[in-house]
N, C-alpha and C positions, 0 to 999 in steps of 0.2 A: 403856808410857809412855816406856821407854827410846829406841824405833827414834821416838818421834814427837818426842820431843827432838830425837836426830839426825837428824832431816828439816828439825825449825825452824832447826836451828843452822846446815846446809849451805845452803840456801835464804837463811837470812840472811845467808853468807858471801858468796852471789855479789853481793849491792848494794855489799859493800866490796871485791870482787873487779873490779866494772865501774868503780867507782870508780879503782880502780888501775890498770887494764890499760888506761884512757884515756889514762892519761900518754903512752902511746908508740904506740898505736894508731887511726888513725881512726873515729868512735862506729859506723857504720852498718855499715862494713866488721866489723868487730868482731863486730855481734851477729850478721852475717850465718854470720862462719866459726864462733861458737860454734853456732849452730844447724844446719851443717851436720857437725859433727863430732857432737855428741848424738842430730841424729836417723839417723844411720849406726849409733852405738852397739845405738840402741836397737832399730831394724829388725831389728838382728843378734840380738838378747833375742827378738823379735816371730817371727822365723824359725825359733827354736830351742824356742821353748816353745808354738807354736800353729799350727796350720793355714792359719788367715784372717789370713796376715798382710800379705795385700795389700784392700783395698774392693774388694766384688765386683759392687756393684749401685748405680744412680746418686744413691741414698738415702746409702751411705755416702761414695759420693765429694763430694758434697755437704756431708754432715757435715765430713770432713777440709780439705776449700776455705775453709771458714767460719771452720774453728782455724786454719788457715794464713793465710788472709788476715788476721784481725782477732786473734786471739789471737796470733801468732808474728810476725805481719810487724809489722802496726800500732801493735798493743802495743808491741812492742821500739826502733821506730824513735824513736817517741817516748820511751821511757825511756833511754835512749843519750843521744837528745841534752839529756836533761833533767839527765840525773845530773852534767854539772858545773857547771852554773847551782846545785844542793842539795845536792848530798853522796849518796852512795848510801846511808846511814842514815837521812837523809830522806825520801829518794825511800820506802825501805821502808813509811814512815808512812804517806806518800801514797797509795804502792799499797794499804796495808792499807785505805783508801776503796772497794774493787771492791768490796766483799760486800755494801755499803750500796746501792752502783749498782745493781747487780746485781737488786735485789730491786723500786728502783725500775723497773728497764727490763722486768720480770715482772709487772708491774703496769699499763705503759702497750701491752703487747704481748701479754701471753700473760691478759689478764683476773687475777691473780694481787692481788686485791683487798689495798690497803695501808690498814691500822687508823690513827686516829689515833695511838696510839704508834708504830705504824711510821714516819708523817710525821713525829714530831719526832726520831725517831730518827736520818731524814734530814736534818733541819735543824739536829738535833744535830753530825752530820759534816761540814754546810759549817761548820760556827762551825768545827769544829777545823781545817779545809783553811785557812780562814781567818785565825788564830793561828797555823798552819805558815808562808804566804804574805806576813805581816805588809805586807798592803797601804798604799803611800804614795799618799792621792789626788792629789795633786800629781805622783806619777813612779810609772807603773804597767807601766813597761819596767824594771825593777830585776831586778836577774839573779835575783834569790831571787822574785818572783814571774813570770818567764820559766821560770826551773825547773816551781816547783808550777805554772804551766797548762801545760808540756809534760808532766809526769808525771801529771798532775790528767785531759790526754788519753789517755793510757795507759792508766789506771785503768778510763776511759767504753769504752776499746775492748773491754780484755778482761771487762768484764762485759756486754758489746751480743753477744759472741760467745758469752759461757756464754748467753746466755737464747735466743739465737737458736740454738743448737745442742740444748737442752732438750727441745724436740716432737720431734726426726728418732732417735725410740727405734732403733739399729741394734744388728745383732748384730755388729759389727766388734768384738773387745778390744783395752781401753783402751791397752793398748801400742802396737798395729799406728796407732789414730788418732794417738794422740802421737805417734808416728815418724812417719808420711805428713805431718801436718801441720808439722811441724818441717822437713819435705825438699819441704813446698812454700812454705814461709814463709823457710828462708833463700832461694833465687834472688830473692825479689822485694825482700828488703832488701838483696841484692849490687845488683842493678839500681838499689834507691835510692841507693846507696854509690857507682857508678860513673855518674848523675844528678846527684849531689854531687858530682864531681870526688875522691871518696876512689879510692885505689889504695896497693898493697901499697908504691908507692916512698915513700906518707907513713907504713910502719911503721919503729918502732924495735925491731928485734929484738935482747931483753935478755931475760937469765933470770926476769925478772919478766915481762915482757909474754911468753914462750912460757907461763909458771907458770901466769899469768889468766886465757889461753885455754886451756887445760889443765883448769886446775878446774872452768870454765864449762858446757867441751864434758862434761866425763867425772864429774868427781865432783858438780857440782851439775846437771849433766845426765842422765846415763846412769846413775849410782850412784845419785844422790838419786833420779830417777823410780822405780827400783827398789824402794825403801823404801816412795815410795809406792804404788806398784802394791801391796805387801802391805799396807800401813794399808787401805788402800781395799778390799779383802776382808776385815779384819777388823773395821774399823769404821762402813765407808760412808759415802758422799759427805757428808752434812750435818756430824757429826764431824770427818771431818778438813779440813774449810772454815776449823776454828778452828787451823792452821796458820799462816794469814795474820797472826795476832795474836802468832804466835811468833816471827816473823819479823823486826818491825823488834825486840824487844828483843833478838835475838842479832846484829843488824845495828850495833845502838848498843853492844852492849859488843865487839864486833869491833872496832869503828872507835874504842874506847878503846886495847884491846889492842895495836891496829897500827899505827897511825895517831897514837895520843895526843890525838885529842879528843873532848870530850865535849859533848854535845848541849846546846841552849840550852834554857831553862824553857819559852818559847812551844811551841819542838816536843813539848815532852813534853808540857804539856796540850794540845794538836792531838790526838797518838796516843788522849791519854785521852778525849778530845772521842768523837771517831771512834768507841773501840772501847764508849763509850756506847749511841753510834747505833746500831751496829752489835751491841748487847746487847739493845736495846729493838725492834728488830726482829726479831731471830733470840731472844726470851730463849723460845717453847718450845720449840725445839731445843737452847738453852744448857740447861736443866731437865731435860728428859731426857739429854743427856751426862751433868750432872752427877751424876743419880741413875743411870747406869748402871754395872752391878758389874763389869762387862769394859772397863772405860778404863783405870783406873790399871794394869793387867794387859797394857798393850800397849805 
């Protein structure tokens, strides 16, 4: 239980981490160099602890295009430019919506049959996306719902890429994809970055902005992935999915701690909305977590 705390805590650090490293750094340039400093990190873990630590066959290089393009590029560009239209304690919330997505795009893709509770499980999570976005019909350009549908995109990417990477069973380890995908997903977001007109002359190089991208690349990158590389053989994929629900609450008391604010009621019932949905579709994998004897033990 201990290493999965600190897995939620590091992971919720980085939304108040992107949150601050924006002050001084342009959003796309940003997620670009944290991802090329993490997935260097972690190549160098992939190199030292396994053989295959390059895709050797066009099944796996396939697999890694798929996390790189839509998982590492798409994902990111859109949560960068979303996090300061929301707050990156928000954005957490938001993202905490992929596992609901997710289940829906396995349902319209991979035959992965959705029950009626599964469906209001889903419609359960727009109300809370909904309560997060606090829609004005009158002015539906309002930076707090410009946010949530950039991050609400984000969310759609990286669950279109876990399902679409789900059939291509490879034997690559999860380390070597994480790294390839990361060292193919930062170039295409430098390339959105310098499409953008972003370049290193709009950085403000301060002990906070080197800190940001420091924690990003290394400890919420290449440490945290660490961590989970080991939850993930001891507790496997469905288990530690329930990370994502740890995330925004160490995201929101980060962003008390550092920042000194604290979330507004709407967001909170949003999160709760959400992690509804997202109980009513996953509750027999929540069931079995819960009755099993090796979780609190991790």
């Amino acid at each position: 239980m201990g290493l999965f705390l600190l897995l939620g805590l590091l992971w919720g650090g980085s939304f108040v981490a992107i949150e601050i490293g924006l002050i001084g750094f342009p959003p796309v340039l940003f997620a670009s160099y944290r991802f090329y400093i993490a997935g260097v990190a972690i190549l160098g873990y992939a190199l030292v602890t396994t053989d295959h630590w390059c895709p050797r066959r066009y099944d796996e290089w396939l697999v890694v295009a798929i996390a790189g393009v839509l998982m590492i590029a798409a994902t990111h560009v859109l949560l960068y430019l979303g996090v300061p239209y929301v707050s990156g304690d928000v954005a957490a919330i938001i993202i905490s919506f992929s596992p609901v997505l997710t289940a829906v795009f396995a349902s319209l893709l991979l035959n992965d049959r959705l029950t009626p509770l599964g469906l209001a499980g889903f419609l359960c999570g727009l109300v809370g996306i909904g309560l997060i976005s606090q829609p004005d019909p009158s002015n539906l350009l309002t930076a707090n719902m410009i946010g949530t549908g950039l991050v609400f995109g984000s969310a759609v990417f990286w669950a279109l890429g876990t399902v679409l990477t789900r059939p291509l069973r490879t034997e690559i380890p999860v380390q070597s994809l994480q790294a390839w995908a990361m060292l193919i997903g930062a170039p295409l977001l430098h390339a959105a970055a310098i499409a953008r007109g972003e370049s290193l002359a709009g950085v403000t190089w301060t002990p906070m902005t080197v800190g940001t991208l420091a924690y990003l690349g290394i400890v919420a990158g290449a440490v945290a992935f660490l961590i989970y590389f080991e939850l993930l053989d001891r507790l496997g994929a469905a288990k530690i999915n329930l990370i994502g629900y740890l995330e925004p609450v160490a995201a929101t008391g980060l962003s008390y701690l550092i920042l000194g604010r604290v979330i507004d009621l709407p967001s909170v019932a949003g999160f709760v909305a959400i992690f509804v949905g997202f109980a009513l579709i996953k509750r027999n994998a929540i069931r079995e977590i819960v009755t099993s004897p090796g979780f609190a033990n991790n």
